[in-house]
C-alpha positions in Angstrom: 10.2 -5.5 0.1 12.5 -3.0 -1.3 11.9 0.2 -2.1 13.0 1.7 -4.2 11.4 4.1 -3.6 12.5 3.0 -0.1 14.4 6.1 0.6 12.0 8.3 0.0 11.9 6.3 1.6 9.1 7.1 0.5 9.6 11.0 0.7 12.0 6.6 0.5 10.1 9.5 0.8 10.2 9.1 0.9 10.5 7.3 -1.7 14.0 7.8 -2.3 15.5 11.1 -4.3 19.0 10.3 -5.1 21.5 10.1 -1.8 25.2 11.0 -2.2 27.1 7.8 -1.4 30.4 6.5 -2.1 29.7 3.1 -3.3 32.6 0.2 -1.7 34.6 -2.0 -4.6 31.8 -4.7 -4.1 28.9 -2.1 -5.2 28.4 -1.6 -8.6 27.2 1.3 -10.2 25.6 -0.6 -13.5 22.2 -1.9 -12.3 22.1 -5.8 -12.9 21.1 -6.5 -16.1 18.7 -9.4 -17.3 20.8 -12.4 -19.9 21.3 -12.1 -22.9 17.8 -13.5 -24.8 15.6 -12.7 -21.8 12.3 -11.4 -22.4 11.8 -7.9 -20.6 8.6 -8.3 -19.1 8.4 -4.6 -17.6 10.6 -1.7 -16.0 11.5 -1.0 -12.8 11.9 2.9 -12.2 13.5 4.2 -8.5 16.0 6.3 -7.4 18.8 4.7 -5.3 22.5 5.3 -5.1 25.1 2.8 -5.4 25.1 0.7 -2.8 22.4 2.1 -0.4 19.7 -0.1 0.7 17.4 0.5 -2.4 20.3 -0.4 -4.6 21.1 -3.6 -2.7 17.6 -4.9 -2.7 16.2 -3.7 -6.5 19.4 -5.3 -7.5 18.5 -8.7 -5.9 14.8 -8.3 -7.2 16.3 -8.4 -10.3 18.4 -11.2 -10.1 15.8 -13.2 -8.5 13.2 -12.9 -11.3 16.3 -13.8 -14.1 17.3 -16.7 -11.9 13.7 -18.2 -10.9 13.1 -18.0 -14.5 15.8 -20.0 -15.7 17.1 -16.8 -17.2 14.2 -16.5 -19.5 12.2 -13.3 -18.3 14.2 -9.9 -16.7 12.7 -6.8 -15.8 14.7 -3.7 -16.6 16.0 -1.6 -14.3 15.8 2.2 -14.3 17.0 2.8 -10.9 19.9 6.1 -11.0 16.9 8.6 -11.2 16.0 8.1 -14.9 12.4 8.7 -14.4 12.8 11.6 -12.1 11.9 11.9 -8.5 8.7 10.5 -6.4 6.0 12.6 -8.4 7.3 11.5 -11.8 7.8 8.3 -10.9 4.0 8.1 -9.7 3.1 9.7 -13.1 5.1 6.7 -15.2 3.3 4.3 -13.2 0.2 5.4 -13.7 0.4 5.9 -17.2 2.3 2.2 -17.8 5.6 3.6 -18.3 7.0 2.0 -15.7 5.4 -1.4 -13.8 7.1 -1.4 -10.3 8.5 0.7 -8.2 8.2 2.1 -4.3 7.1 5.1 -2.9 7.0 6.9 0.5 3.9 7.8 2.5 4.0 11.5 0.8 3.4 10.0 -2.7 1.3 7.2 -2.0 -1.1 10.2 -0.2 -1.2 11.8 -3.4 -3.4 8.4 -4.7 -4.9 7.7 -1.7 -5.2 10.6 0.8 -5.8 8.5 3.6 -1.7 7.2 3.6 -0.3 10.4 5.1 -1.6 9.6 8.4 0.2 6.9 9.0 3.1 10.0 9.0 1.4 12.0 11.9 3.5 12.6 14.9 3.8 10.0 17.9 1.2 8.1 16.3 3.3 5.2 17.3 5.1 4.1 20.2 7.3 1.6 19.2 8.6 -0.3 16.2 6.6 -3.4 16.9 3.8 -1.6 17.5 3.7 0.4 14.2 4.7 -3.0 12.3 2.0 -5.2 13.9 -1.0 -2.4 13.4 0.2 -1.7 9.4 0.4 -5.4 8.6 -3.1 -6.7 11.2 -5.2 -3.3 10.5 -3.9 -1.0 7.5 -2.5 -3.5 4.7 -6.3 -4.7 4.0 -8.1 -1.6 3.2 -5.0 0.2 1.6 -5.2 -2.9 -0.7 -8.4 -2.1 -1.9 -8.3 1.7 -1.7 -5.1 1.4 -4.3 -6.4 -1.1 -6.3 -9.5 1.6 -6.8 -6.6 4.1 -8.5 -4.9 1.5 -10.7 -2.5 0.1 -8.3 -1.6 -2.9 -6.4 0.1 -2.5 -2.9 2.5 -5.6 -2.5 3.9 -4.8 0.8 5.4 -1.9 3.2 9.1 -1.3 4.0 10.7 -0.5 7.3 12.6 2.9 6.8 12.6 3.6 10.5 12.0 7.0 12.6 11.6 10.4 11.6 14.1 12.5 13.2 15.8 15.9 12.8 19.0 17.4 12.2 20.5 21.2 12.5 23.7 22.9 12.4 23.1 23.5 16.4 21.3 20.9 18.8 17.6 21.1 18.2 16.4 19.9 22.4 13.2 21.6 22.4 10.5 23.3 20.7 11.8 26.1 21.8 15.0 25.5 19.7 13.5 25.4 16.6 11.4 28.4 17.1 12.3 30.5 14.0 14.9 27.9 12.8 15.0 27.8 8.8 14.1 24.0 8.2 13.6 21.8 5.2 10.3 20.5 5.3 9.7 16.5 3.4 7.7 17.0 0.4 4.3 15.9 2.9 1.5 17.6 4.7 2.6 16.3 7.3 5.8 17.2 7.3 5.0 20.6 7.0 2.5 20.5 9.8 5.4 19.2 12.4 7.9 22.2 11.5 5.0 24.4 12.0 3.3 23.5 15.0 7.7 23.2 16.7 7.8 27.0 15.2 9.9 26.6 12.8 10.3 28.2 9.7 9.3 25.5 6.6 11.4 26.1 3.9 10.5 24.1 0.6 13.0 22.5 -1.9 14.0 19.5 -3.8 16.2 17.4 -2.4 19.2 18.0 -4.9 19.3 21.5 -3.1 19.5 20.6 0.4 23.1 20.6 0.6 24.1 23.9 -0.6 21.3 25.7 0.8 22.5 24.1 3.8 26.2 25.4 2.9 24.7 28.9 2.6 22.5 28.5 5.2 19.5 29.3 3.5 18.3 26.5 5.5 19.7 25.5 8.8 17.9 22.2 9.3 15.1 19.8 8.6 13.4 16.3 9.3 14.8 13.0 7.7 15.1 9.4 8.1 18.1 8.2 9.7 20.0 6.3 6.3 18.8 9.1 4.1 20.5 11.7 6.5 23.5 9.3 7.0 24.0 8.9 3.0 23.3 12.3 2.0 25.7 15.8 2.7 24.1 17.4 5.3 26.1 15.6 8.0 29.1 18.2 6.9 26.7 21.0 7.3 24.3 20.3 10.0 26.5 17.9 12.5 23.8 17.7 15.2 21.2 14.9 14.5 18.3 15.0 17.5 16.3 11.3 18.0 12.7 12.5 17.8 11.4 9.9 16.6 8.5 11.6 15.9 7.4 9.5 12.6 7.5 6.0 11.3 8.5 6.3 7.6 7.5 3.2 5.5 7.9 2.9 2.0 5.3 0.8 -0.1 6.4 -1.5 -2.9 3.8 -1.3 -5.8 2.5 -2.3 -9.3 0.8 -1.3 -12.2 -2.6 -3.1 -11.6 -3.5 -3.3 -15.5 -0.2 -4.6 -15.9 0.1 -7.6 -13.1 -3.2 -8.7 -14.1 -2.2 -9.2 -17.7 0.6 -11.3 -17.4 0.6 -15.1 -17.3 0.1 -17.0 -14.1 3.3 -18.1 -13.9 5.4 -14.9 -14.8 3.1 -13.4 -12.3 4.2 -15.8 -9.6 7.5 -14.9 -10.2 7.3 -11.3 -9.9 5.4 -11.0 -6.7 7.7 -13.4 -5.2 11.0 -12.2 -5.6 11.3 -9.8 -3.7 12.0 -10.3 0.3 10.3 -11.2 2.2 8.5 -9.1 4.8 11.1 -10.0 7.6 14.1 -10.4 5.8 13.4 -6.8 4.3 13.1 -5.8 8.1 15.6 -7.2 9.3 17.8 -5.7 6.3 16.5 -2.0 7.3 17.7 -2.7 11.1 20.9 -4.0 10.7 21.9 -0.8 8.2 19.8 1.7 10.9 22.3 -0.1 13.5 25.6 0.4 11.1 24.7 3.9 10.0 24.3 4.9 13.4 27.4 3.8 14.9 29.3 5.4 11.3 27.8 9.5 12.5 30.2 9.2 15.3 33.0 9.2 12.7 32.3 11.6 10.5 31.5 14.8 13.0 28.4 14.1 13.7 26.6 14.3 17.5 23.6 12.2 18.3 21.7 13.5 20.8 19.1 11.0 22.9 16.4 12.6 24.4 15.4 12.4 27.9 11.8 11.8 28.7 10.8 15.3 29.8 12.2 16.7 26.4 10.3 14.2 24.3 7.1 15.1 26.1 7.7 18.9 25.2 7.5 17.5 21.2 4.4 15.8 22.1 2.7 18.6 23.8 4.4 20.7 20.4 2.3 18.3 18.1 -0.6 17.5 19.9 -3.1 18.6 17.8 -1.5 17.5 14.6 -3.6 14.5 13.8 -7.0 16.2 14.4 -5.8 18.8 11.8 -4.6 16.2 9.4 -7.7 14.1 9.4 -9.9 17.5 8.9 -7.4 18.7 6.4 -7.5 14.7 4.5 -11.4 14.6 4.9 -13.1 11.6 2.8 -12.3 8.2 5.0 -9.8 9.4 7.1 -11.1 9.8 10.5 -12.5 6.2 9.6 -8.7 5.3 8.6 -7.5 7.3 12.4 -10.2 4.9 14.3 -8.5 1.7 12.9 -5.6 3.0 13.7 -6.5 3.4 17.1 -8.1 -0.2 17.4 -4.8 -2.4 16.1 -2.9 -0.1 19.2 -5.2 -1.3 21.3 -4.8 -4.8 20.0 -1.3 -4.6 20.0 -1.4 -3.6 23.9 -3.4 -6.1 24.5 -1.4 -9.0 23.3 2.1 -7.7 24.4 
């Protein structure tokens, strides 16, 4: 399910804040555009770049709904930014500005607290693990908990592992002690740089790179594809696998809006997007490419050994119990769940 807000992720980030890319011949820069004498039915609002993931899949949704239609319903597509970043997006939803969009685990905590601990460090294990205890455990009752703000979750993206990046290799805690990094705009991103000792620097996106040039900051945390399609490879060539965070996006609507529309308009809507593993399978292949492109353009990947991820964990231990006291209302109700699909998931692998 594209996102759109994938890149925010989510902050997709999450939700996505626009990434510097140099779009190929075969990527457009126009957003598709319903036929002529389509009926717009509603707008689309993300930020993507030309050609990144986002792009490639809003692109499709929108195709999809025109061609499923016989051409006779379109959505429009306000994916370059035009409705700001995560937080203004969230505000046009809300307020019917804007039907659909995606939004990282940063902005969807904003409507439903609860959402930024599926951020909190080495919650997860593994891919599969993460994937099977979201779609068997957490889907349900984030359903209903967004539903209760006006929303309707549809279905989570893949945006892979958290990691972090520096001008120098970040090993160990001890590397980062004091180190001037970008925090995500999350709690728990904060929480991570703090409890590794570094210094949390906040700033929008649009800054990173030249405060990276200056050196105002020196590093951060960041999805792989977002650090890959952004500028701060040029500035901060070392790129350290934590893998610290699954980042998901979620792909959302405008409840008051779904629920109006005809049956069969609706249909179409919810079911043009990817599907669940297609959309997975999308994110891995490009995790896969954009990996093996760092090599090329200066950048050094460095794999941790066993004994250096275990000084992370012991770094962020007590991140999660602060998080759930810090989120209060359901969320040590949320954690428990949490902890019951893991335990399901080692029991049937």
């Amino acid at each position: 399910m594209p996102s759109l807000g994938w890149y925010f992720i989510a902050a997709l980030a999450v939700l996505i804040l626009v990434i510097l890319s140099v779009p190929s011949e075969s990527h457009s820069q126009t957003p598709f555009e319903p036929p002529k004498g389509a009926v717009i039915i509603g707008t689309a609002g993300a930020a993507s770049a030309p050609g990144d993931i986002g792009d490639l899949i809003w692109n499709g949704y929108g195709k999809t709904i025109a061609a499923k239609s016989g051409g006779k319903i379109g959505i429009k597509l306000l994916i370059r930014g035009e409705t700001g970043g995560e937080d203004g997006m969230m505000n046009a939803l809300l307020r019917n500005r804007i039907q659909i969009s995606s939004f990282g685990e940063a902005s969807m905590s904003r409507l439903v607290p609860e959402y930024a601990l599926m951020a909190a460090p080495y919650l997860f294990d593994s891919e599969a693990e993460a994937h099977f205890v979201l779609d068997n455990f957490l889907k349900k009752p984030l359903v209903e908990m967004t539903a209760q703000k006006g929303v309707v979750l549809h279905e989570f993206q893949d945006v892979g592992w958290t990691n972090i990046y520096g001008k120098k290799p970040l090993l160990s805690p001890a590397d980062t002690k004091n180190y001037r990094m970008r925090a995500l705009p999350s709690e728990t991103s904060q929480m991570f740089l703090e409890a590794v000792g570094a210094d949390v620097i906040h700033m929008q996106r649009t800054e990173l790179v030249t405060s990276l040039q200056t050196g105002l900051v020196e590093g951060g945390e960041t999805p792989l594809v977002l650090y890959a399609r952004g500028g701060e490879t040029h500035y901060a060539p070392h790129f350290t696998l934590t893998e610290h965070s699954r980042a998901s996006g979620s792909s959302v609507f405008n409840k008051a809006w779904l629920d109006k529309l005809p049956d069969d308009q609706r249909e179409i809507v919810l079911t043009s997007y990817q599907t669940l593993a297609e959309q997975r399978a999308e994110a891995a292949k490009l995790y896969d490419q954009e990996m093996s492109r760092l090599a090329t353009i200066g950048v050094t990947v460095h794999v941790l050994t066993p004994e250096q991820r275990a000084k992370w964990r012991e770094a962020t231990k007590l991140n999660t119990a602060k998080l759930i006291e810090h989120i209060g209302g359901r969320a040590q109700e949320f954690y428990d769940l949490i902890l019951e699909g893991k335990r399901a998931f080692a029991a049937s692998h």
